[in-house]
Backbone as ProteinMPNN parsed JSONL, in Angstrom:
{"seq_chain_A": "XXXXXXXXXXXXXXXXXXXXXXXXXXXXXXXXXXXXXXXXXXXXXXXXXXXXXXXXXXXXXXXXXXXXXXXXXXXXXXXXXXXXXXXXXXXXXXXXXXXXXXXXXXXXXXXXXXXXXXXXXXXXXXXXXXXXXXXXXXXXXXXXXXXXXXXXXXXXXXXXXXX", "coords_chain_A": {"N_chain_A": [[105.643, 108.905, 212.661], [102.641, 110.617, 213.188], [100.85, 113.075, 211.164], [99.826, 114.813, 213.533], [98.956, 116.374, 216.285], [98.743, 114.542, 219.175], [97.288, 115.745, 221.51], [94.754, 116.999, 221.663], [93.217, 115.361, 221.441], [91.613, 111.935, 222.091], [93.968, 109.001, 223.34], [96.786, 106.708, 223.427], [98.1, 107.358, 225.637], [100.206, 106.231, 226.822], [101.613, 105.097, 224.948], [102.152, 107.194, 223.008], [104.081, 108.779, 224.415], [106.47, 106.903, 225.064], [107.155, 106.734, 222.276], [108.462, 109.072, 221.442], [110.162, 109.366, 223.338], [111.68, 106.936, 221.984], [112.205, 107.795, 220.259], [113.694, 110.216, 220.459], [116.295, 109.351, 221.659], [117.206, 107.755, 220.216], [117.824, 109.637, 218.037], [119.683, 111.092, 219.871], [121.953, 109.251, 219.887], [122.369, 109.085, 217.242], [123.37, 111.478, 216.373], [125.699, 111.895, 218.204], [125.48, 112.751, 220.335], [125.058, 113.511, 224.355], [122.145, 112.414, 226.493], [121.933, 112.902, 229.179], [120.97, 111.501, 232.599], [119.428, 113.63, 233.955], [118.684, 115.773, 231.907], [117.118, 113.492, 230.375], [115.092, 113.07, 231.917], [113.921, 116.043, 232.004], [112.889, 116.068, 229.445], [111.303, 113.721, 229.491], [109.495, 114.885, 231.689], [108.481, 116.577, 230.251], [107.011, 115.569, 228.538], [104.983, 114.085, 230.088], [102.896, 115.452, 229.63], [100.86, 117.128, 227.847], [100.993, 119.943, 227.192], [102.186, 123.0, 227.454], [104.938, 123.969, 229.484], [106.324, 125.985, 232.338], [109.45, 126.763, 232.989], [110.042, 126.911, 235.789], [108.62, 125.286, 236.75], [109.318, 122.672, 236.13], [111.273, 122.863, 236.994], [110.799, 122.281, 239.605], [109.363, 119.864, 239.849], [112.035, 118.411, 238.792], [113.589, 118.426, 241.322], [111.906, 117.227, 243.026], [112.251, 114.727, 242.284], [115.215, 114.372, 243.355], [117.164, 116.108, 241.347], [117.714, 118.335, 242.127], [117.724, 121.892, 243.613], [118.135, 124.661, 241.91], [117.649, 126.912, 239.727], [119.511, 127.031, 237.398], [119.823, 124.796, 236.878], [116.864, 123.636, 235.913], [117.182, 125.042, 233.274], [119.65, 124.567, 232.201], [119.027, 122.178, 231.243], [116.317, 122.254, 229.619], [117.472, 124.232, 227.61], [118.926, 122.832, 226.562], [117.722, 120.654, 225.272], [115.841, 122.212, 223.632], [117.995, 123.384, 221.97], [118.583, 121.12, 220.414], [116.235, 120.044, 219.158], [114.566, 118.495, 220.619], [112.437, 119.693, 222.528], [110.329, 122.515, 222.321], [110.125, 125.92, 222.876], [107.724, 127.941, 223.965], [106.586, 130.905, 223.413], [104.421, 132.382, 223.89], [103.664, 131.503, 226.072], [105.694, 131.726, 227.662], [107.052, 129.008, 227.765], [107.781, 125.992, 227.93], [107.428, 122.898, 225.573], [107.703, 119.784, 225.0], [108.825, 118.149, 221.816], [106.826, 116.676, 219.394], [107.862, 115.794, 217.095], [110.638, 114.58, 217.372], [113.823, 114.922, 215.526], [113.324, 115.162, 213.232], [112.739, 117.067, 210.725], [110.711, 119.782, 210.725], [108.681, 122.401, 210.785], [106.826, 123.935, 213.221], [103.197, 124.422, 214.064], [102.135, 126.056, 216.458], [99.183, 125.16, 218.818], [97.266, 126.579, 220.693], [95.261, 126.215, 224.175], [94.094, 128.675, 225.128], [92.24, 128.292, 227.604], [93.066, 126.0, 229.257], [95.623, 125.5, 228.854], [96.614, 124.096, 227.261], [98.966, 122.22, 224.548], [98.896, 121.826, 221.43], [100.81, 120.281, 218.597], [100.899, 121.211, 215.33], [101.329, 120.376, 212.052], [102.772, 123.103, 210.127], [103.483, 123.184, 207.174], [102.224, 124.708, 204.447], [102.008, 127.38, 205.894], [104.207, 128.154, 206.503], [105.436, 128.045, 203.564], [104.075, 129.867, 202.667], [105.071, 132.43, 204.274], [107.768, 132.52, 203.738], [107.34, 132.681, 201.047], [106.572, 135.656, 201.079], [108.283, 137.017, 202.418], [110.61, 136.239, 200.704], [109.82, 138.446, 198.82], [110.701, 140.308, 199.794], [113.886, 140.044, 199.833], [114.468, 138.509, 201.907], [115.885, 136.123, 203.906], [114.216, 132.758, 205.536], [114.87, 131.61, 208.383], [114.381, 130.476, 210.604], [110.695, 129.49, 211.256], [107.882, 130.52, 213.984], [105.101, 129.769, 214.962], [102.62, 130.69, 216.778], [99.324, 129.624, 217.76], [96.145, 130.843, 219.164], [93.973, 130.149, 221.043], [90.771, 127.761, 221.93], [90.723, 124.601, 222.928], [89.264, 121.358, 222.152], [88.131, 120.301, 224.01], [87.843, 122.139, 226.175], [86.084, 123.562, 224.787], [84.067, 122.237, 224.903], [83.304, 122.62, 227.662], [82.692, 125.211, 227.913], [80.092, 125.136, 226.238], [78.464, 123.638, 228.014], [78.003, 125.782, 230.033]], "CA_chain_A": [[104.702, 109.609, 213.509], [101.071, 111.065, 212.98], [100.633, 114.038, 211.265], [98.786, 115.506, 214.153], [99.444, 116.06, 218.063], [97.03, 113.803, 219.876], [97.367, 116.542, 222.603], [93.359, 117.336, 221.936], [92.28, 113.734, 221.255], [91.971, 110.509, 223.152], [95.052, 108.523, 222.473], [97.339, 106.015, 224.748], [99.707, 108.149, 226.407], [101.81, 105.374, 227.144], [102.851, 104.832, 223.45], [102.979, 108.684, 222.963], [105.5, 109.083, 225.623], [107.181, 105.943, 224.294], [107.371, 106.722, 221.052], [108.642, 110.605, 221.742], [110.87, 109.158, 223.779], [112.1, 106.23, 221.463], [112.94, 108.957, 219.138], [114.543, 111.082, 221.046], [117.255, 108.418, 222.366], [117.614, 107.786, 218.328], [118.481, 111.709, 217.737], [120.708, 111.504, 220.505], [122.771, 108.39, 219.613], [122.906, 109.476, 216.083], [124.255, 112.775, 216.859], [126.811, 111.925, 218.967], [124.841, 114.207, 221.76], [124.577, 112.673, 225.803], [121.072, 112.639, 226.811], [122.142, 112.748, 230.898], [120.132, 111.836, 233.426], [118.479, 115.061, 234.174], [117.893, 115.817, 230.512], [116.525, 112.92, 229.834], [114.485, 113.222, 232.854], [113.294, 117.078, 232.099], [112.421, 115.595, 228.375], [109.961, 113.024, 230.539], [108.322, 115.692, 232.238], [107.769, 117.731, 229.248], [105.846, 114.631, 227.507], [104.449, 113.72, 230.694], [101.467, 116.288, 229.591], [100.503, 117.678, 226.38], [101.166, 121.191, 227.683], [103.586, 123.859, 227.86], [105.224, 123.827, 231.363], [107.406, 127.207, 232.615], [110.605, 126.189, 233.628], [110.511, 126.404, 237.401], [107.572, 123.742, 236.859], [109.981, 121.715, 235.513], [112.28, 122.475, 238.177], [110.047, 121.35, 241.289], [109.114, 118.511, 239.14], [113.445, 117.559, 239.278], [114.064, 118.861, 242.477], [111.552, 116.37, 243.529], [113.126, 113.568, 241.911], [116.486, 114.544, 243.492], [118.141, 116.766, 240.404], [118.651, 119.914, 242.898], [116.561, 122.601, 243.156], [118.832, 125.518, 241.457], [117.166, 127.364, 238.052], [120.144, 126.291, 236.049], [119.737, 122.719, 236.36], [116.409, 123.517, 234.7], [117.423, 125.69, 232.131], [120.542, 124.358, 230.874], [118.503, 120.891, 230.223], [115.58, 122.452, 228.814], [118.137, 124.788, 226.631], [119.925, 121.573, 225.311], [116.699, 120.273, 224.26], [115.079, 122.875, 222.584], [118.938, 124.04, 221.169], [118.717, 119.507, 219.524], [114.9, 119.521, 218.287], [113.646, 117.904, 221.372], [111.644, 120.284, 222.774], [110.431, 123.934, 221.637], [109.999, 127.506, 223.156], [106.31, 128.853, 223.459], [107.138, 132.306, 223.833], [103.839, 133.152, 223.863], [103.314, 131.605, 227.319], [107.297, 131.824, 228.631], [107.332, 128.197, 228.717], [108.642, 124.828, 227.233], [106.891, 121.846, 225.279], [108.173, 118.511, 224.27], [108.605, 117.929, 220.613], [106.305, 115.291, 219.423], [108.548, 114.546, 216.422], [112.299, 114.753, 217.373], [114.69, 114.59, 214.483], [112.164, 115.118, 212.051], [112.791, 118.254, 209.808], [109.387, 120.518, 210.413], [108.334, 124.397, 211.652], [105.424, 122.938, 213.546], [102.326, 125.244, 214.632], [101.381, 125.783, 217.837], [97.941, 125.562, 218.925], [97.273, 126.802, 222.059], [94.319, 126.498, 224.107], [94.135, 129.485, 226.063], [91.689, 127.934, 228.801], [93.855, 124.793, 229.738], [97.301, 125.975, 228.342], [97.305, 122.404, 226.174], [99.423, 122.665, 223.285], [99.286, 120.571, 219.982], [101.892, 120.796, 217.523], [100.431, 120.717, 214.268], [102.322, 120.86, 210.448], [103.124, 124.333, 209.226], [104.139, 123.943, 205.616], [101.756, 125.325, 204.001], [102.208, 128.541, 206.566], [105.703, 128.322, 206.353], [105.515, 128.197, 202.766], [103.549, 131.682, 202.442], [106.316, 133.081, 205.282], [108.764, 132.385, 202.546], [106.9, 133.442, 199.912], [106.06, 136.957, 201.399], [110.287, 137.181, 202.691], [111.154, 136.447, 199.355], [109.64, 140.053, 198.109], [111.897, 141.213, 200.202], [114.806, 139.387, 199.99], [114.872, 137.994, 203.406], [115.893, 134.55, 203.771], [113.885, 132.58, 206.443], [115.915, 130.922, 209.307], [113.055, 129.495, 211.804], [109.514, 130.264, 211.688], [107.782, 130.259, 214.881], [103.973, 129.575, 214.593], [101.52, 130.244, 217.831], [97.497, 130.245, 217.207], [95.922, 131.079, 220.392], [92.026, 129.29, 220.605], [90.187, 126.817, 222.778], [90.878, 123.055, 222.763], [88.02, 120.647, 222.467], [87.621, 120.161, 226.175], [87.348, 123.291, 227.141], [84.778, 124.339, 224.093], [82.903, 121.698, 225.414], [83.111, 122.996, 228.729], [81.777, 126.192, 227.433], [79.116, 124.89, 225.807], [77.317, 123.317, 228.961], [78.021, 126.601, 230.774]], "C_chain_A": [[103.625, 110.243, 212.645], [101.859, 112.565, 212.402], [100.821, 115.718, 212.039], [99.311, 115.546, 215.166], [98.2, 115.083, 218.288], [96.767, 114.656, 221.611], [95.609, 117.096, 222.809], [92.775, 116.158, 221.358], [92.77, 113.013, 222.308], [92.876, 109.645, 222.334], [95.834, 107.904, 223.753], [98.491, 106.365, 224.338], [100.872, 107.754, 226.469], [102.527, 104.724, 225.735], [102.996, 106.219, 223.049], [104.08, 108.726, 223.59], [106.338, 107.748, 225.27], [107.638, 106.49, 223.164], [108.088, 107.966, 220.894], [109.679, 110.417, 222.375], [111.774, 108.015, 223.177], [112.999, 107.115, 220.481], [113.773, 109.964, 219.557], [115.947, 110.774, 220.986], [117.827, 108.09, 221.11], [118.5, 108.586, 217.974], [119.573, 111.396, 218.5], [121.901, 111.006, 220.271], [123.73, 108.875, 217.935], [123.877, 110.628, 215.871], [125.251, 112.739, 217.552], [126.669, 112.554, 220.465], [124.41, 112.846, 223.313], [123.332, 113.351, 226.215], [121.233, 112.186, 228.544], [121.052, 112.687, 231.484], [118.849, 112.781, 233.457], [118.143, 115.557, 232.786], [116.854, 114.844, 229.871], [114.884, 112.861, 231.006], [113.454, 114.802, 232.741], [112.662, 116.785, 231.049], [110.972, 114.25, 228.677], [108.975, 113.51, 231.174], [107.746, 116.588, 231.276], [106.823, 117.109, 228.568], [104.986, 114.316, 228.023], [102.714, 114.234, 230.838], [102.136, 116.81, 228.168], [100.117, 119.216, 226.326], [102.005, 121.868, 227.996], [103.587, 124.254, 229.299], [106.466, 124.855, 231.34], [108.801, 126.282, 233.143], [111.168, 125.914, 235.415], [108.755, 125.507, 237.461], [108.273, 122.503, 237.028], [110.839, 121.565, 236.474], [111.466, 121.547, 239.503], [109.708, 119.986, 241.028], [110.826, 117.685, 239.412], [113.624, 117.779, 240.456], [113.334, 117.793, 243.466], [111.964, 114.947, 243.331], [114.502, 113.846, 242.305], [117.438, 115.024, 242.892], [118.541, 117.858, 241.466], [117.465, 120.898, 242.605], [117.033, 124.475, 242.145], [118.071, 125.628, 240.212], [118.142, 126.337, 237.018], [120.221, 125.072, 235.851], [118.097, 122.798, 235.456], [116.455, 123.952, 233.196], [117.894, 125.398, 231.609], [119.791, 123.097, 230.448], [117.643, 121.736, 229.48], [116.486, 123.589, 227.428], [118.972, 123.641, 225.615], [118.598, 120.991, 224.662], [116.033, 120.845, 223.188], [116.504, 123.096, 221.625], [119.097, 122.23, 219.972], [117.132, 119.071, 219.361], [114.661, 118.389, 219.363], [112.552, 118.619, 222.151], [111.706, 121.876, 222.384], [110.135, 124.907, 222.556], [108.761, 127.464, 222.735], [106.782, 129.873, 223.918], [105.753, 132.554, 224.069], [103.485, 132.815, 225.597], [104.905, 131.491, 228.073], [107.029, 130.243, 228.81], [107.814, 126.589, 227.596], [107.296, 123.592, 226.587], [107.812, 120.755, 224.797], [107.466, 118.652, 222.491], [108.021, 117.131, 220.185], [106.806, 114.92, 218.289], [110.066, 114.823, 216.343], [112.803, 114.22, 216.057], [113.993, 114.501, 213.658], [112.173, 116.682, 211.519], [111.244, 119.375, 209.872], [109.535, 121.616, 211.043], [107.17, 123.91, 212.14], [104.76, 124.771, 214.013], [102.0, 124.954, 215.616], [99.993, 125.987, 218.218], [97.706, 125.452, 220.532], [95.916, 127.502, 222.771], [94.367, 127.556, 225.097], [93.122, 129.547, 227.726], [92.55, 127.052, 230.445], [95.296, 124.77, 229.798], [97.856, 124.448, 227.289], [97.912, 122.941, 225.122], [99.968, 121.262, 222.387], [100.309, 121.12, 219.213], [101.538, 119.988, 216.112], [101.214, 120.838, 212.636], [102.118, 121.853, 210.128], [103.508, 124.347, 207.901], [103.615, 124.658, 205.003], [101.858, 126.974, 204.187], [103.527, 129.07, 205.949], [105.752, 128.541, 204.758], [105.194, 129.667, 201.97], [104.652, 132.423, 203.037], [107.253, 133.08, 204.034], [108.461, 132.973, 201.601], [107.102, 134.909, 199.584], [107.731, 137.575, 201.831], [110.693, 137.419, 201.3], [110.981, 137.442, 198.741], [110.064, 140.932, 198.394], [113.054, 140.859, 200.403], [115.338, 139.078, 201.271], [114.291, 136.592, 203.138], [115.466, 134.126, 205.386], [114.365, 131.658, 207.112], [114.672, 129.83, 210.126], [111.785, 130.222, 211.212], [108.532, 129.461, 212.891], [106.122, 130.188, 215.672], [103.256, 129.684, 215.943], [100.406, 130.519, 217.544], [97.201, 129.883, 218.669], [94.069, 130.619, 219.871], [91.495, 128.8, 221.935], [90.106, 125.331, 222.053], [89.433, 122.572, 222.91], [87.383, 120.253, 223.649], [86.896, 121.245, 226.405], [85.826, 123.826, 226.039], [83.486, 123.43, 224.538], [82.003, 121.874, 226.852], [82.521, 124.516, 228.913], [80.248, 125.88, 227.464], [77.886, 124.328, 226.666], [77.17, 124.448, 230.225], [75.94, 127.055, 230.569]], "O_chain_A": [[103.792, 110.353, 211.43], [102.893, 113.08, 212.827], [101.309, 116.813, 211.761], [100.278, 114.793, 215.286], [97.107, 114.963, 217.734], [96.192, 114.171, 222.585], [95.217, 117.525, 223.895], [91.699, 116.245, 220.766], [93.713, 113.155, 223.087], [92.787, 109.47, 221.118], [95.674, 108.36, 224.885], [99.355, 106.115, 223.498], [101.991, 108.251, 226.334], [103.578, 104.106, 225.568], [104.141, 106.487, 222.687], [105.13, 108.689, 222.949], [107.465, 108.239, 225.335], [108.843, 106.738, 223.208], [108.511, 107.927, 219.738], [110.495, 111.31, 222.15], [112.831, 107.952, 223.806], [114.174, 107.028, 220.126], [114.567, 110.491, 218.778], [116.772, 111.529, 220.471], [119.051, 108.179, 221.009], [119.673, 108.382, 217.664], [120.621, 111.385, 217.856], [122.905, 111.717, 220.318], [124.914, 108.964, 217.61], [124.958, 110.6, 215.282], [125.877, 113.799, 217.54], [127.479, 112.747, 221.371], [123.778, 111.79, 223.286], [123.274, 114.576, 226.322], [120.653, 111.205, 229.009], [120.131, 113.463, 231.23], [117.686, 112.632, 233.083], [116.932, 115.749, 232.685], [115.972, 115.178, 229.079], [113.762, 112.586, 230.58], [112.358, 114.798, 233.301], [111.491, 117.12, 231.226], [109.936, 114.109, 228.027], [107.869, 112.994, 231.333], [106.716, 117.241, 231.444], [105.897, 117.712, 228.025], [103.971, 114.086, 227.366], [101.779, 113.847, 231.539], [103.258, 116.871, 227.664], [99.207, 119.684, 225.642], [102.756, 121.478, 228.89], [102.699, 124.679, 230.038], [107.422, 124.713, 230.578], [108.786, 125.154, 233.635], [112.03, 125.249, 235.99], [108.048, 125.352, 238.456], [108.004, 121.561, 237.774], [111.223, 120.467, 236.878], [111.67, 120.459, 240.041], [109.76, 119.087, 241.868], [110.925, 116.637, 240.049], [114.075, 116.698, 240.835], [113.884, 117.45, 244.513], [111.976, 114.127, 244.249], [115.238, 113.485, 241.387], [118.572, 114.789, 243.309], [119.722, 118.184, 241.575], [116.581, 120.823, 241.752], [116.141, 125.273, 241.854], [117.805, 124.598, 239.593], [117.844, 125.407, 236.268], [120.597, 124.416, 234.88], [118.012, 122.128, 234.427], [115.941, 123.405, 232.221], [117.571, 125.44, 230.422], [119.869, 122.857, 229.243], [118.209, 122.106, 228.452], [115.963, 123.604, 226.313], [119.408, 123.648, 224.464], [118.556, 120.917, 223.434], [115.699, 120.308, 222.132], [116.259, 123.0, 220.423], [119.676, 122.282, 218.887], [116.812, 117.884, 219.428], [114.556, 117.259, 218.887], [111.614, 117.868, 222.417], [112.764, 122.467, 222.171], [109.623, 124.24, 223.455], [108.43, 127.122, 221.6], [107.475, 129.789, 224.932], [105.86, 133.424, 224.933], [103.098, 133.727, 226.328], [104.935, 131.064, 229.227], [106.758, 129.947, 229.974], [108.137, 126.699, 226.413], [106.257, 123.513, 227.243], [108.763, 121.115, 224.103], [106.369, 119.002, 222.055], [108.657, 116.13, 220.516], [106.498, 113.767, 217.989], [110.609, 115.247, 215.323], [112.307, 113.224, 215.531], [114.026, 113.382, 213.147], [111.434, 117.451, 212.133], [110.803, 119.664, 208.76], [110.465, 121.816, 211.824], [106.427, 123.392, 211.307], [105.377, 125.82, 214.198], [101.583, 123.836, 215.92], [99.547, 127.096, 217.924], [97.912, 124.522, 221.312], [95.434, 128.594, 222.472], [94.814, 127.124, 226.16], [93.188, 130.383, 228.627], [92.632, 127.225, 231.661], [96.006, 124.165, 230.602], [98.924, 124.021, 226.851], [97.544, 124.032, 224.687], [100.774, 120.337, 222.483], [100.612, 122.313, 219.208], [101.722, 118.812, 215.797], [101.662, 121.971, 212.466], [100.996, 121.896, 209.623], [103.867, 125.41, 207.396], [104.327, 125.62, 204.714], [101.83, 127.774, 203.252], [103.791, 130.017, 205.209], [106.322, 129.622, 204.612], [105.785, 130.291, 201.089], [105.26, 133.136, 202.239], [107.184, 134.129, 203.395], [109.205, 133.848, 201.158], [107.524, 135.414, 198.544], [108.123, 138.655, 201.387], [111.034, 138.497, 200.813], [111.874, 137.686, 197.93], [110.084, 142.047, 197.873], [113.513, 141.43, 201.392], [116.479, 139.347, 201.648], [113.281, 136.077, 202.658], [115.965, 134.701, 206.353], [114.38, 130.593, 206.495], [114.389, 128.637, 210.013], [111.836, 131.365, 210.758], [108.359, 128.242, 212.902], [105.997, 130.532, 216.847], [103.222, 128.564, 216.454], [100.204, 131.624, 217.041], [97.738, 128.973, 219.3], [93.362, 130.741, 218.871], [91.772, 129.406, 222.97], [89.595, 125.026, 220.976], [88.57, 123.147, 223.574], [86.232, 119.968, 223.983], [85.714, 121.361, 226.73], [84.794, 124.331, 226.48], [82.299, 123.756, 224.537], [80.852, 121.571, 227.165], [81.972, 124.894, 229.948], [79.417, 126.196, 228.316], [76.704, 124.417, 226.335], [76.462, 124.222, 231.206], [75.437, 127.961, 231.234]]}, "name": "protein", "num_of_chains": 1, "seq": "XXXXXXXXXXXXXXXXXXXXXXXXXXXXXXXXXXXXXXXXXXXXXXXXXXXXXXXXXXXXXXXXXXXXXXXXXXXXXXXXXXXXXXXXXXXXXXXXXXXXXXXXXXXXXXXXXXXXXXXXXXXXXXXXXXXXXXXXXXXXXXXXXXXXXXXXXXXXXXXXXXX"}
């Protein structure tokens, strides 16, 4: 996989969501982990956009496909995904994204456009590497780090710009 999200570029969706989803099914096999139905199904709607989606999004989204309409059918999937590096926690908007590189070792950055709510997931090492750095002077060892940059996506600055 790229780098980059293609969440603020033009890019065919239908090998993103392939390929996000090829990998996933990989992770899962390898791991020994069941990707059920409805998980694999809430992991479809999370790729299905290049945007963090709250969890009772996600629900009306299954509930319409026949999962049920109960919270915990969305929660515990979206908790097995984010708890197996398929999808992550934006805390900053309460709400869920698909991982765009499952089983792939990274602290990704979030970039988040605060017009549209799109969110790319871009490489942190460098970040992550300072985070560590700056821990280390205090002897704190770093477990996760959890990267959101809040901005405007190329759409929307463009949609500015002819205001």
């Amino acid at each position: 996989m790229s780098d980059h999200s293609p969440a603020f570029h033009d890019h065919n969706h239908d090998t993103c969501t392939h390929d996000v989803l090829h990998h996933a099914e990989e992770l899962v096999r390898r791991d020994g982990i069941r990707l059920t139905p409805v998980r694999r199904r809430t992991l479809e709607i999370l790729v299905s956009e290049h945007r963090a989606m709250g969890a009772y999004e996600v629900l009306d989204r299954l509930a319409a496909d026949g999962f049920g309409n109960q919270p915990p059918v969305a929660y515990r999937a979206l908790e097995f995904l984010v708890e197996h590096g398929l999808a992550h926690r934006i805390n900053r908007l309460n709400a869920f994204a698909a991982c765009m590189h499952p089983g792939e070792a990274h602290s990704p950055l979030f970039l988040i456009c605060q017009a549209c709510e799109a969110v790319a997931e871009a490489p942190s090492d460098p970040v992550r590497t300072a985070v560590e750095q700056a821990a280390a002077q205090h002897d704190f060892a770093v477990e996760r780090v959890n990267i959101e940059v809040l901005g405007t996506c190329p759409a929307c600055a463009g949609d500015a710009k002819e205001c």
